[in-house]
C-alpha positions as CSV (number, residue, x, y, z in Angstrom):
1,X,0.0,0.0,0.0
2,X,1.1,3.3,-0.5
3,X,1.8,6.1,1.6
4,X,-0.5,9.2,1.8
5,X,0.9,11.9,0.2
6,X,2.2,15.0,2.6
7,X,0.5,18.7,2.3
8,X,3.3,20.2,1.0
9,X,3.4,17.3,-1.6
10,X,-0.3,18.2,-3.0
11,X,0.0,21.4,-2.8
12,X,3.0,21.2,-4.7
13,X,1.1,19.2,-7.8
14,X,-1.3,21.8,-8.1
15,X,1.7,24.5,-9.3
16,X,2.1,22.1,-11.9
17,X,1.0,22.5,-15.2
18,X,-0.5,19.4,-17.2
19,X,2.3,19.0,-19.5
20,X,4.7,19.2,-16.0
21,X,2.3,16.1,-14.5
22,X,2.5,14.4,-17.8
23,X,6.1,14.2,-18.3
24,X,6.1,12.6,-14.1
25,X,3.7,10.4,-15.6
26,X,5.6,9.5,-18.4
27,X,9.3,9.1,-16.3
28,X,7.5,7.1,-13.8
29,X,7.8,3.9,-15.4
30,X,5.2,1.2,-17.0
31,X,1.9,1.8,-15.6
32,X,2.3,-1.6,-13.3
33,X,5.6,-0.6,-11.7
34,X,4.4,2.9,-11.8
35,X,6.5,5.1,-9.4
36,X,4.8,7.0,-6.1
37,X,5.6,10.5,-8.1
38,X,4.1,9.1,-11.3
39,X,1.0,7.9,-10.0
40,X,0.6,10.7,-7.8
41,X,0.8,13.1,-10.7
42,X,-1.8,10.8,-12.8
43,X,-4.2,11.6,-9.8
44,X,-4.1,15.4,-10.4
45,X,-4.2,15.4,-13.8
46,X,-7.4,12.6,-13.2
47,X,-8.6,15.1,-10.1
48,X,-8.3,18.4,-12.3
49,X,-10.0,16.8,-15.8
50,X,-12.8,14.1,-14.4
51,X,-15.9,16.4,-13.7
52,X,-14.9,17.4,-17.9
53,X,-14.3,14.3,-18.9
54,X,-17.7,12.7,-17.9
55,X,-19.7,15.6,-19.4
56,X,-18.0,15.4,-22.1
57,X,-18.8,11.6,-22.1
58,X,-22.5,12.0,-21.2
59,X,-22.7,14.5,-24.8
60,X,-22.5,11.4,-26.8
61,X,-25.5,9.8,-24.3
62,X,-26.0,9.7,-20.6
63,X,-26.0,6.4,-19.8
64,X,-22.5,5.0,-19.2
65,X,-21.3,8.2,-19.3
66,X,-19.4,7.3,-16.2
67,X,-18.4,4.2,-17.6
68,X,-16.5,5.4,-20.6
69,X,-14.8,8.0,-18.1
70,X,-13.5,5.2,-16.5
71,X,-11.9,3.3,-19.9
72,X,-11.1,6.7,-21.4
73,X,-8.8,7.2,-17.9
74,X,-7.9,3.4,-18.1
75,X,-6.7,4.2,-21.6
76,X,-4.6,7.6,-20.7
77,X,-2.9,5.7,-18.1
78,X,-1.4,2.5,-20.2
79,X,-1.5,4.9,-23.5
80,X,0.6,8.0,-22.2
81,X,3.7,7.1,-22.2
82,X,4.0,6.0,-25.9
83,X,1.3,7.9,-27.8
84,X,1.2,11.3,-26.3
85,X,4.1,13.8,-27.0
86,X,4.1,16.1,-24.6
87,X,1.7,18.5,-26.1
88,X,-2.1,19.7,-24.7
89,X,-2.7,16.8,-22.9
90,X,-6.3,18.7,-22.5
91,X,-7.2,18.4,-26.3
92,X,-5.4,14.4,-26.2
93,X,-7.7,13.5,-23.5
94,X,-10.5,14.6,-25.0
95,X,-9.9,13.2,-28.3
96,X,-9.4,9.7,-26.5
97,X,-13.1,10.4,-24.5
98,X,-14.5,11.4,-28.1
99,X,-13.0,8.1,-29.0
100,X,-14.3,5.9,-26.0
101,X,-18.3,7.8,-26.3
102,X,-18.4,6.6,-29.7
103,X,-17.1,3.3,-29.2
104,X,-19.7,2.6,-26.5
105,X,-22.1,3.7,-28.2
106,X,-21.6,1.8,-31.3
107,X,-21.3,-1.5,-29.0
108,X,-24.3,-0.5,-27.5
109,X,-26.1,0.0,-31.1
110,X,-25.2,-3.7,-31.6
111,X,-26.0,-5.0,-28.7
112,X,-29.7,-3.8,-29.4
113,X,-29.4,-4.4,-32.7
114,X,-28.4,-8.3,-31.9
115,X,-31.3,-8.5,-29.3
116,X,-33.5,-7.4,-31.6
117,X,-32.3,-9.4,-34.1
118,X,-34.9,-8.9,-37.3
119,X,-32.9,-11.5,-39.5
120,X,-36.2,-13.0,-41.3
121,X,-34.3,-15.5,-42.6
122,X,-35.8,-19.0,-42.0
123,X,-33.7,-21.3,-39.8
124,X,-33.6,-24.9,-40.7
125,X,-36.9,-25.5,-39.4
126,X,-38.7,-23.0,-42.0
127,X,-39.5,-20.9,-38.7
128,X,-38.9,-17.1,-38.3
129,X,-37.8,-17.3,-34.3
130,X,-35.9,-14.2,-34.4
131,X,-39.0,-12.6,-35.0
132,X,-41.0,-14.5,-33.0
133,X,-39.2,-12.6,-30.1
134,X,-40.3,-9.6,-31.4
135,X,-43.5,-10.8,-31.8
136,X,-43.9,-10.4,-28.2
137,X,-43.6,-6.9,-28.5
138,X,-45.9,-6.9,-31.0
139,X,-47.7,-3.1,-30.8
140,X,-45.0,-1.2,-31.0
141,X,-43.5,-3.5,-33.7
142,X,-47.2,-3.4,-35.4
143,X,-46.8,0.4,-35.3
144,X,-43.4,0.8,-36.8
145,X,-44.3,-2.1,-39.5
146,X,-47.2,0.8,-40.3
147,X,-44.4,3.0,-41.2
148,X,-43.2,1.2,-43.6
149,X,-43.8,1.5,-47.6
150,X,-46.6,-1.2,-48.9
151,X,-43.8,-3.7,-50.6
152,X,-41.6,-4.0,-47.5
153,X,-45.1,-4.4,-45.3
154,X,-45.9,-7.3,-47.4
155,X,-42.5,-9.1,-47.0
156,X,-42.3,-8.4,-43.7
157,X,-45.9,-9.4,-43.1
158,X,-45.1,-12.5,-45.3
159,X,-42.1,-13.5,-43.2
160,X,-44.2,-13.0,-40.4
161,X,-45.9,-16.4,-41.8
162,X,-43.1,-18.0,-41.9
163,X,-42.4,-17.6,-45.9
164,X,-39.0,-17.8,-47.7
165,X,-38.1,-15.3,-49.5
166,X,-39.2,-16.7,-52.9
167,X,-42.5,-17.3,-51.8
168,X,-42.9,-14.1,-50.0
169,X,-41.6,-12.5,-53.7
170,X,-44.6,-14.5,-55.3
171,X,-47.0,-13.5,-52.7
172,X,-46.0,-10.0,-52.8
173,X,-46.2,-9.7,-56.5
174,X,-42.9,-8.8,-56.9
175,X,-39.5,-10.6,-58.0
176,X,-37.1,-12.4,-55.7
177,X,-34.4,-9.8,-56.2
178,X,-37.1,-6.8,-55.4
179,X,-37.9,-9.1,-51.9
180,X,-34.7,-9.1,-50.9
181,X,-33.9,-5.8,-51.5
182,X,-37.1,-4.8,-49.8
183,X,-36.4,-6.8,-46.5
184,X,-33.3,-5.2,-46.3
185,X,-34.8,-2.1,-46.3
186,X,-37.7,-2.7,-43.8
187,X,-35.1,-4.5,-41.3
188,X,-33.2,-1.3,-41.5
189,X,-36.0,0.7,-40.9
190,X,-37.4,-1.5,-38.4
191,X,-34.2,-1.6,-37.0
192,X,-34.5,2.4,-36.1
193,X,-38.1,2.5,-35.6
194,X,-37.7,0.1,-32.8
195,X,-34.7,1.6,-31.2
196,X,-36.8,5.0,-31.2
197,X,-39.7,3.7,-29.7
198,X,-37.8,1.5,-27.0
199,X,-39.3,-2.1,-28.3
């Protein structure tokens, strides 16, 4: 454990510009055999910029906001030694939050995307279980299928019966390349609709 850092020792990391702390940082060895100095200098820098950094983390959405201030700091700590150079650590930082917001929220965009998975095409079986889940759901998912244009309602509608594609084509008056390129479309747009309305 390490020892608690004297008055005279804080007060003496405030005087310090970012770029001062930085270079501490940077001296103090890997971030696992991290000196006293080195990690004491990390937890000004971390003291001074956290209130910023998770604002600047809820802008690109407020949940996890906290989160990805935790990775982006995770990140500046094993990253600084060999990918910052010594310049506005303020803008670095924040280009590494941008980077973490946006990588969240992607995941997070495929982790809903995956759970509502609107892949209509038929397992072995011949059934459409994917959408059977959503099925559960089914007024909002009624609602956004409204939405849709009259060609990709009847695919979708046709999948709903548990149609293949060429079949649903057929039924829908259309070819088998027009049906595929329609349920690509209407999974898209379902896709948003459903993130919107919180199926």
């Amino acid at each position: 454990m390490l020892a608690p850092m004297s008055e005279s020792s804080k007060s003496s990391l405030n005087e310090l510009t970012d770029e001062t702390l930085v270079e501490l940082v940077q001296r103090g060895g890997a971030p696992a055999k991290a000196s006293f100095q080195a990690q004491a200098a990390f937890a000004k820098l971390r003291e001074r910029y956290n209130e910023q950094v998770v604002a600047s983390a809820a802008q690109f959405g407020k949940t996890g906001a906290e989160d990805v201030a935790q990775e982006a700091w995770i990140k500046v700590w094993t990253k600084i030694a060999d990918h910052f150079d010594g310049r506005n650590f303020r803008g670095w930082l924040f280009r590494l939050v941008k980077h973490e917001a946006i990588n969240a929220y992607r995941l997070a965009q495929r982790k809903r995307e995956q759970s509502i998975s609107l892949d209509f095409e038929s397992k072995g079986d011949g059934s459409a279980s994917s959408l059977a889940i959503l099925l559960e759901r089914k007024e909002p998912l009624e609602l956004c299928i409204a939405k849709l244009p009259e060609r990709q309602q009847c695919i979708v509608r046709a999948t709903l019966q548990q149609m293949k594609i060429a079949a649903a084509a057929e039924h829908c008056g259309i070819t088998a390349a027009q049906a595929s390129v329609a349920k690509h479309h209407a999974i898209k747009s379902l896709r948003a609709c459903t993130t919107r309305e919180g199926v």
